[in-house]
N, C-alpha and C positions, 0 to 999 in steps of 0.2 A: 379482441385484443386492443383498439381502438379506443374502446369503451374503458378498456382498464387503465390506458396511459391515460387518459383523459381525466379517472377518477385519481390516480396517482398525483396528477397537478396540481388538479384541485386541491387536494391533500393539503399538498404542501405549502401551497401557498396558502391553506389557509394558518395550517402552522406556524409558518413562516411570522405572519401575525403573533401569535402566542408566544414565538422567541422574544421577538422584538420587544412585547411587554416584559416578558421575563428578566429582561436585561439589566433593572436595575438592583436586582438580587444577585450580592456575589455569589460566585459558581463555587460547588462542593471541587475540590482536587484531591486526591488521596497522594501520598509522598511516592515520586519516584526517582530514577536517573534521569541525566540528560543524557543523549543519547550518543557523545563523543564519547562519555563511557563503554558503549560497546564492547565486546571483547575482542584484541584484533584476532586473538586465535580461536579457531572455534572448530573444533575436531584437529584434522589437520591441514586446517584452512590458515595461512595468514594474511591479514588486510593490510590494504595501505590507504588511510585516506587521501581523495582530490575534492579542492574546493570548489564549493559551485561559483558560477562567474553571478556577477553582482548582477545583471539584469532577468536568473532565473530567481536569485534572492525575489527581487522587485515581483517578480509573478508569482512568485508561492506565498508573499504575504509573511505574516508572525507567525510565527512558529519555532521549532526546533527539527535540524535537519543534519541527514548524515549519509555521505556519500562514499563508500568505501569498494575497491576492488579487490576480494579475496583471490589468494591463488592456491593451487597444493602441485604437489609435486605430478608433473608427468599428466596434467588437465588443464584446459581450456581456464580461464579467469572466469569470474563468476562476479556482475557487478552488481552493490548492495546498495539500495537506499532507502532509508528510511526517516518518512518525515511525519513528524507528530506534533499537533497543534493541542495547546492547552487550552484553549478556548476557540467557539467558533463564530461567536457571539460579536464581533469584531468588525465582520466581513472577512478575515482568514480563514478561508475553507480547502476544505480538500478537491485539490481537481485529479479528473481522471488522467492517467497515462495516455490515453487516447487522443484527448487534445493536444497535445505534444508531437506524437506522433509524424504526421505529415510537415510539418513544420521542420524536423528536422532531415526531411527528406526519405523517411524509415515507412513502409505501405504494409497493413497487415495482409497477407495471405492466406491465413487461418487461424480460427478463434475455436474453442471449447472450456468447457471446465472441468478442472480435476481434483479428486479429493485429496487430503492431506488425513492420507490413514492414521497416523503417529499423533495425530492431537488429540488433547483430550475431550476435546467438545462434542465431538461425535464425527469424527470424520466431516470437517464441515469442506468447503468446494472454492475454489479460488482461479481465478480467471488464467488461460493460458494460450498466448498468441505466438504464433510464427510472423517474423517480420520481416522485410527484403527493402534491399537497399543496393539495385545493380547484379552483382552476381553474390553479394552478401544477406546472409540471414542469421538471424537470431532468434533465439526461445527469450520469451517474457513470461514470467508469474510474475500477478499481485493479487491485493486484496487490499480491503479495507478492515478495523481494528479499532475495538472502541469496547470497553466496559468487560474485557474477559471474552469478548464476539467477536468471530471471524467471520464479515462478508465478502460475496463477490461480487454484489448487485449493486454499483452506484447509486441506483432508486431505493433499495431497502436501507443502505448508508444514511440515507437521507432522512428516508422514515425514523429507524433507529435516532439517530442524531436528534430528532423533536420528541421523539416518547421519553429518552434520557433526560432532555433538557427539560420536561415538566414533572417525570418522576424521580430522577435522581439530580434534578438541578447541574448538571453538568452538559456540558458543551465538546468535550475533550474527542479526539480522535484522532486515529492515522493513515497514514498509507505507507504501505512495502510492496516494493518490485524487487523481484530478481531477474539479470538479466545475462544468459552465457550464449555466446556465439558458437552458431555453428559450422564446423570444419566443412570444406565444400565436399570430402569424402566420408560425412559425418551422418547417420541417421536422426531423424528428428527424436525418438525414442531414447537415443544415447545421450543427446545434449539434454531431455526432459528427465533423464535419470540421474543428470550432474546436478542438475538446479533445484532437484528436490533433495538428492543427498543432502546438498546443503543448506537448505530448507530444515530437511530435519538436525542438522547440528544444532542451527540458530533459533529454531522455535521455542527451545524450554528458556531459551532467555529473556523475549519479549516482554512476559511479565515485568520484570523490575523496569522496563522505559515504558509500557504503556501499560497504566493502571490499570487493572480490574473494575 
C-alpha cells in the first residue's frame, strides 16, 4: 500500500510538470450553465440559496459556486453545494470536504462508500461520512465530477484531471456534497435514504452545469 501511494505522487508530480507546460494552450470548454441556474425545485424539493462568507470565497479560489438548502415537506433540509471550476490550471483546485471538516469543529465517525444505482455510468460510488459535532450528527455525500465521471477517490480526481488535461486539453471539474442532519431519534439509514432520494432528483441535471 505504501508502495502505491508513493507511485501515486510520483505520478503526480510528475504530471503536475506536464500541466504546468500545457498551460499556455487555451483550454477546450464545451458550453454550459452557471450554476445559480440550478433548479430551485427539484422533485419536491425546494431551495433557497445562502451566500458563502467572503473568506470561504478567498479559500475555494476561481470558480463557480452554489450553496443552496433544499427542503420538502415533512423532512429534514438537505444542504447542496456545488462548486465547479472551469479551469485548474490557475492554482483553483478542488479541495476535499475533509479539510474543512475539523476546522469547523464537525469529527467524522464513520466513512464508506455507496453506489448511486440511478446513474448512468454504471453505478459508480461516491464517498459517505457520518459526522458529530457534540450530540449533533450529520450524513455527508460527495464526489468529485469532471468530463461525464463520477469519482470518489480524491487521488484518481487527480489522476483523471492530468490525463484530461493532456488528452482532451481541459482542466474543468467539480465537487458536490450533500448534507442532511440527522434527528437524534433518526437512524443513519433513514437520513442515507433522504440524501440519496435527493441525489437522485438532482443527478439528471448535472449535465448542463458540468460538461461532459
Amino acid at each position: 500500500m505504501r508502495g502505491l501511494r508513493f507511485g501515486v505522487v510520483v505520478f503526480l508530480l510528475a504530471a503536475a510538470g506536464v500541466l504546468l507546460r500545457a498551460r499556455d494552450r487555451a483550454e477546450t470548454l464545451p458550453p454550459h450553465l452557471a450554476v445559480a441556474e440550478f433548479p430551485k425545485q427539484v422533485g419536491e424539493w425546494r431551495g433557497e440559496d445562502v451566500p458563502l462568507q467572503p473568506g470561504v470565497k478567498q479559500i475555494l479560489g476561481d470558480g463557480d459556486f452554489l450553496l443552496r438548502f433544499y427542503r420538502a415537506p415533512d423532512r429534514p433540509y438537505v444542504d447542496f453545494f456545488l462548486a465547479y471550476f472551469p479551469t485548474q490550471r490557475t492554482g483553483s483546485t478542488i479541495h476535499s470536504p475533509q479539510n474543512c471538516l475539523p476546522g469547523s469543529g464537525w469529527a467524522p465517525v464513520d466513512f464508506t462508500r455507496i453506489a448511486l444505482p440511478f446513474a448512468a455510468e454504471g453505478d459508480p460510488r461516491v464517498n459517505r461520512y457520518i459526522i458529530s459535532k457534540g450530540l449533533d450528527r450529520q450524513l455527508v455525500l460527495y464526489w468529485y465530477q469532471s468530463n461525464g465521471r463520477v469519482v470518489a477517490s480524491e487521488y484518481w480526481a487527480k489522476i483523471y484531471l492530468v490525463a484530461d488535461s493532456i488528452r482532451r486539453n481541459r482542466s474543468d471539474g467539480a465537487l458536490l456534497r450533500v448534507v442532511t442532519p440527522i434527528a437524534r431519534n433518526e437512524s443513519v439509514p433513514s437520513a442515507e435514504q433522504r440524501a440519496m432520494s435527493f441525489v437522485r432528483e438532482v443527478y439528471p441535471q448535472l449535465d448542463r452545469f458540468i460538461p461532459r
